[in-house]
C-alpha positions in Angstrom: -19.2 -7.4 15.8 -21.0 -4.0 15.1 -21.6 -1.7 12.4 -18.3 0.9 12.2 -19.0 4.0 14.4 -19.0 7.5 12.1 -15.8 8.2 14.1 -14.2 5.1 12.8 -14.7 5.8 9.8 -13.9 9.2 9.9 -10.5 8.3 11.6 -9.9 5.5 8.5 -10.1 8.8 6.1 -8.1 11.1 7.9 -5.8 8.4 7.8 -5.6 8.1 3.8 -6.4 11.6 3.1 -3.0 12.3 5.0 -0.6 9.9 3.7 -2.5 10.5 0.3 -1.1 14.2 0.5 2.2 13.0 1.9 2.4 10.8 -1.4 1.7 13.9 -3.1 4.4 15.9 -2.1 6.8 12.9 -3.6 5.6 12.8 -6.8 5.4 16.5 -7.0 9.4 16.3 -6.1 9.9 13.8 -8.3 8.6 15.7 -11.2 10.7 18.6 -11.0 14.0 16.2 -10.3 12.6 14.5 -14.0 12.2 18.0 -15.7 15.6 18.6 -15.2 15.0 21.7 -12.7 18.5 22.7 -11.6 20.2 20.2 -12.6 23.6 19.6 -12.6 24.2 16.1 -12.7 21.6 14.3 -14.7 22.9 10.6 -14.3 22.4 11.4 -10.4 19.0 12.8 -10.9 17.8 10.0 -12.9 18.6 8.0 -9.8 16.9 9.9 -7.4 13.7 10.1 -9.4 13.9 5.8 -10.1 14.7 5.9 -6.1 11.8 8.2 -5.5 9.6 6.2 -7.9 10.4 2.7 -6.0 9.4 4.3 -2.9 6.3 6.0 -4.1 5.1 2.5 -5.5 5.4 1.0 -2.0 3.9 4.0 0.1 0.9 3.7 -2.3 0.5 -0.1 -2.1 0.2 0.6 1.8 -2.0 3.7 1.4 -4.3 1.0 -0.9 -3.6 -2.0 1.5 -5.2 0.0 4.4 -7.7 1.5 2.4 -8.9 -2.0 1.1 -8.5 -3.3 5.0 -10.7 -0.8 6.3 -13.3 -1.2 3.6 -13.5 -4.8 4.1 -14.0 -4.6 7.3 -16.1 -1.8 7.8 -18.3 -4.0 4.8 -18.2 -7.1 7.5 -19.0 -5.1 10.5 -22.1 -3.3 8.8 -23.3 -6.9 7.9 
């Protein structure tokens, strides 16, 4: 195989730099759910945010399995 072209590179970025931000916009949710912001029923928020958290822990595992995939083989390729 050959080296990783710039653009594929590039692309693998774009990719984490976009779910990355996505991922971002969770946690920033979840933290006002956890501070209690308008809140009305506290037992209900305090399942949202362990809901949110369980979800956040699995979009980041993918956002790390991709990155690691595309390291590794960008690392092979360039060999």
């Amino acid at each position: 195989m050959s080296a990783p072209t710039l653009h594929e590179a590039a692309f693998s970025l774009e990719w984490q730099a976009k779910y990355i931000r996505r991922a971002t916009a969770v946690a920033d949710a979840l933290a006002h759910f956890a501070a209690g912001e308008g809140c009305t029923d506290p037992a209900g928020d305090a399942d949202i945010v362990a809901g949110g958290v369980l979800f956040l822990s699995s979009y980041l595992g993918r956002i790390a399995d991709e990155a690691e995939s595309g390291a590794a083989s960008f690392k092979g390729d360039a060999q």
